[in-house]
FIVEXTOR-234765 format. One record per residue: residue in three letters; x, z, y of N, C-alpha, C, CB in turn. Coordinates in steps of 0.2 Angstrom, whole numbers, plus 5000, padded with zeros to 4 digits. Each point is the difference from the previous one (the first is absolute). Glycine has a CB too. Layout:
REM FIVEXTOR-234765
ALAXZYXZYXZYXZY;...
//
This chain:
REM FIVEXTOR-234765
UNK496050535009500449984994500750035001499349904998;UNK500850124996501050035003500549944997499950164997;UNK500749815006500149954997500850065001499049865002;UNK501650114992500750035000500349944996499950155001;UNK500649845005500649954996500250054994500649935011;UNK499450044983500650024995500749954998498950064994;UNK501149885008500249935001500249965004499550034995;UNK500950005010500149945004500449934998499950105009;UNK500049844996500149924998500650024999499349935006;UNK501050034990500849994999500449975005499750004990;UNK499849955016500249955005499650005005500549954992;UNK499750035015499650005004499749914997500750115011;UNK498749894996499649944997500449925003498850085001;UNK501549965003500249945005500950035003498449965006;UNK502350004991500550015001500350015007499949974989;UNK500750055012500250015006500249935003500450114997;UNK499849844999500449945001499249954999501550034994;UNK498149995004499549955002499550035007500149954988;UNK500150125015499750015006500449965006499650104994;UNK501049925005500549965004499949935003500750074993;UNK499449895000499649935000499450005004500549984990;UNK499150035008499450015006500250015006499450044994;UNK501050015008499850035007500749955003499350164998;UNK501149804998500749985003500350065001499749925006;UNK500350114992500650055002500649984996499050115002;UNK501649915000500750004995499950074997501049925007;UNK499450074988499750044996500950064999498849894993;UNK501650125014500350055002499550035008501249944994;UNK498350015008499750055006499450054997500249895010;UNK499850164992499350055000499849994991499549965016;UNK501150044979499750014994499750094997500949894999;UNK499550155004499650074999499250005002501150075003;UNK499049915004499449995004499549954998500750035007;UNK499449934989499549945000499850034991500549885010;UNK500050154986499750034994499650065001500949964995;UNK499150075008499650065001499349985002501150075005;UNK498949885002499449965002499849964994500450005012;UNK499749994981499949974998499750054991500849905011;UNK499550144990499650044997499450035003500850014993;UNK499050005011499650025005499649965000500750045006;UNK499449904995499349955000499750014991500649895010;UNK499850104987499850024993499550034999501050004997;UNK499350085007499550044997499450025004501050054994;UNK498949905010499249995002499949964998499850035009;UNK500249924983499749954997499950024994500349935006;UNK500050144991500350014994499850064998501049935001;UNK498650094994499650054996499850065004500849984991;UNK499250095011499350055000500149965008499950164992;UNK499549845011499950035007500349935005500250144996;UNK499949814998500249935004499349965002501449994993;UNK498849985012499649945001499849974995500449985009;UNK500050004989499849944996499550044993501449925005;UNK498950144994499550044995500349954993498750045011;UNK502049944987500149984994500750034998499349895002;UNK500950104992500749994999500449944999499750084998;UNK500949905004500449955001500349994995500150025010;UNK500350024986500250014996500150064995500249915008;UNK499950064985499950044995500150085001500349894994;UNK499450165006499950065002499550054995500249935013;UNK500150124986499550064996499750045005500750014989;UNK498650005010499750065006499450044993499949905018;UNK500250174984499650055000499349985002500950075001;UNK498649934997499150005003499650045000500149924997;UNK499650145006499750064997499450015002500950044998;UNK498549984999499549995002499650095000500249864995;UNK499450155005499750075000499650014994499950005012;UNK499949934985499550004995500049934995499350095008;UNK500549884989499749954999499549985003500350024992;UNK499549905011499749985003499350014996500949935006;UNK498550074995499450014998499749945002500150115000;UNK499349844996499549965002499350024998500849915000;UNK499250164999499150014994499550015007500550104985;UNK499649915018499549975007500049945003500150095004;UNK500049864994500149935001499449964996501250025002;UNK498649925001499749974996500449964994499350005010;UNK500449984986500449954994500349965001499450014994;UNK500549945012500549955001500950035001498849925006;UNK501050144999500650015004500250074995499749955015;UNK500250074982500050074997500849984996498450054997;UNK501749895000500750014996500549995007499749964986;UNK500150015017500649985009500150095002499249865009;UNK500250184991500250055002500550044997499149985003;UNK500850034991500550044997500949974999498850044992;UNK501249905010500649975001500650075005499149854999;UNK501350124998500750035007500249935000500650124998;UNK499549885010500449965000500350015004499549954996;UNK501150025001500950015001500349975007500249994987;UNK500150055017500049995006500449965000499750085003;UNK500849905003500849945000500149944995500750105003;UNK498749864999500149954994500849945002498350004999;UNK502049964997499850004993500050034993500149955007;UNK499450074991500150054995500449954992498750075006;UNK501849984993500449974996499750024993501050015009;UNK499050054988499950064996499850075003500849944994;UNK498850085000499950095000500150034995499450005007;UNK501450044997500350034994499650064996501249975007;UNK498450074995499550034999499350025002500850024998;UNK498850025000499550045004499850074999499749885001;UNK500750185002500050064997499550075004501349954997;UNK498750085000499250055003500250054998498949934999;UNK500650125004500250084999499350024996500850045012;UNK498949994982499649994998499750095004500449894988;UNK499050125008499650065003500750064998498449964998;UNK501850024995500550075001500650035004499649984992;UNK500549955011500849995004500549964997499850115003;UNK499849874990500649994998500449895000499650154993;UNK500749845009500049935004500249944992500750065017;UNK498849894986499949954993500149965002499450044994;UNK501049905003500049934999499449994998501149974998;UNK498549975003499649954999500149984994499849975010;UNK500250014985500049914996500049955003499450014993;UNK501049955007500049915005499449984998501349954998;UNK498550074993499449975000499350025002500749984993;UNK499450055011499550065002499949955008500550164993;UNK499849825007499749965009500349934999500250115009;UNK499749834996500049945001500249985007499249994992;UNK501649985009500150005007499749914999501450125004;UNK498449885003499849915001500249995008498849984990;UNK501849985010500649995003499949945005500650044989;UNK498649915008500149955002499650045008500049894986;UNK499650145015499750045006500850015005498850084992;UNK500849935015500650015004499550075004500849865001;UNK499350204998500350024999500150014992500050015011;UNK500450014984499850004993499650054998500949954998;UNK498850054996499450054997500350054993498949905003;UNK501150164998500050024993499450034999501250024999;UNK498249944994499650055000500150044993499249935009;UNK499950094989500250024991499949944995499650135001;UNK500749864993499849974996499650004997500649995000;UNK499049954997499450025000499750054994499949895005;UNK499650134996499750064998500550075000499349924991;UNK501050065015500450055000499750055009501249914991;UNK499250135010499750055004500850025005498850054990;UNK501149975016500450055004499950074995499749935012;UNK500950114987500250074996499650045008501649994989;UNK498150065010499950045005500850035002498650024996;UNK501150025008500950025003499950075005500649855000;UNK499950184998500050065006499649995007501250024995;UNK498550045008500249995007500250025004499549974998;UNK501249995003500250015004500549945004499650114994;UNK500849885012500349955002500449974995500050065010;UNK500149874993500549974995499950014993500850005007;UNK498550004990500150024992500149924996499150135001;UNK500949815004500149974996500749945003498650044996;UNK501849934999500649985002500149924996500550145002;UNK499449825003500449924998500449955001499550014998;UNK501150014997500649955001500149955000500350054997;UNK499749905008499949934998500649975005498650004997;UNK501649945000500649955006499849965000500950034999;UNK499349945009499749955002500549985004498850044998;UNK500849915004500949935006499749924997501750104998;UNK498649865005499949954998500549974995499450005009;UNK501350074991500649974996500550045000499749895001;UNK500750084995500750045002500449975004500050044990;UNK500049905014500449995005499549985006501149984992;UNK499550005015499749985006499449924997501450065008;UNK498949904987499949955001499349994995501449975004;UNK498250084993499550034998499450025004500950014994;UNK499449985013499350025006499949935003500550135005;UNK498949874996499649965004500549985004499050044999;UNK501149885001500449975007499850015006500449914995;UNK498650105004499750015007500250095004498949904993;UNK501050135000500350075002500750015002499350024993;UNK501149945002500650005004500249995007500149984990;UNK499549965013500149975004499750055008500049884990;UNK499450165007499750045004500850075002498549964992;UNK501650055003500650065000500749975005499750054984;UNK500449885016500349975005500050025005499949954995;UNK499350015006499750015009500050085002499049884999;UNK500850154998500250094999500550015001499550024994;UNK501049975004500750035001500249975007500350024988;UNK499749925013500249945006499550055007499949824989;UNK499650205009499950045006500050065002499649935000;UNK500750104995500150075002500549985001499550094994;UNK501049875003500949995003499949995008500649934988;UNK499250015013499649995007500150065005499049934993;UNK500350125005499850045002500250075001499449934998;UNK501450054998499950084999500350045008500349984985;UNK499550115014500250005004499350025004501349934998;UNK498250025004499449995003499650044994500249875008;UNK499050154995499550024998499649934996500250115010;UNK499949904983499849914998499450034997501249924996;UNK498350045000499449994997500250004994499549955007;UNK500250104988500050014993500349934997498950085000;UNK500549895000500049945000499649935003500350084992;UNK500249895012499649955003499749954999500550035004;UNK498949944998499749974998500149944997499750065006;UNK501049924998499949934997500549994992499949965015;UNK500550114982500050024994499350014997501150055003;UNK498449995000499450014997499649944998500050105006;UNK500249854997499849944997500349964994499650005011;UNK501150004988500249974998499850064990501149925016;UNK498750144984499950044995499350014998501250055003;UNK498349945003499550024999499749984994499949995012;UNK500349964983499749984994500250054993500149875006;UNK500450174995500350034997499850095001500949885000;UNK498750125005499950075003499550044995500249955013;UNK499950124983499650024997499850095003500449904989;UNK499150095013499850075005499450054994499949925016;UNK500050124979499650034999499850085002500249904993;
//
């Protein structure tokens, strides 16, 4: 899957003055330093290529596929699961489109009415509406493109407290550690997020 920020958060998840608090720190000692460490922890919880495999906060990303998903080799139960996309960095907020390159080259919006996003799934589904179909499409890379945003909100106070609380322990031990050869993520953060963890 190719994923591109178009969107980034307007805010980090977790402020400077509530890292501080956590860690005791005064908030004249090691403030470059404990912000830096503290977007850092972020961005191993936070959208492509994070642990945590979500977004935090409200955010636009690019989604691009090679084709439409296909289910016509599937049995009936699973045949409409198959043709589903489903949208990566939950939580899914909106999808601002769903654009394609047809056989001629030339690149098309969908109809909204032409597909069904169902939001209540984790991760979320766009499939076709019914009696509706995937458009065939070029072949070739990336012929197919969906805009969608996602986060749990527009501010810090919009994220899971459990999450939040994770991004804490995270920052509290790379501040800790820094300097030293640390762990991605340690375990005993990995427990405190494990419920929130989405791997596909």
């Amino acid at each position: 899957m190719g994923l591109t920020l178009v969107t980034a958060a307007a805010e980090e998840a977790l402020t400077l003055a509530e890292a501080q608090d956590f860690l005791r720190v005064d908030g004249a000692d090691d403030g470059a330093v404990l912000a830096s460490v503290l977007a850092a922890a972020r961005q191993q919880l936070d959208g492509k290529q994070s642990w945590l495999g979500r977004a935090l906060l409200t955010q636009t990303w690019d989604y691009t596929l090679d084709l439409f998903p296909g289910g016509w080799d599937r049995p009936l139960d699973s045949w409409l699961r198959a043709m589903a996309i489903r949208v990566p960095l939950p939580p899914l907020q909106s999808v601002t489109y769903v654009k394609y390159v047809d056989y001629g080259g030339a690149l098309q919006t969908m109809p909204s009415t032409d597909y069904v996003v169902i939001k209540s799934e984790e991760p979320a589904l766009i499939v076709p509406a019914y009696g509706r179909w995937w458009p065939p499409t070029r072949e070739q890379l990336e012929a197919v493109t969906v805009r969608f945003v996602a986060g749990h909100g527009d501010t810090a106070q919009d994220v899971p407290e459990a999450i939040r609380l994770g991004l804490k322990a995270l920052t509290a031990y790379y501040y800790e550690h820094r300097g030293d050869a640390v762990v991605e993520v340690p375990r005993h953060v990995e427990r405190v997020l494990d419920n929130w963890r989405r791997t596909w």
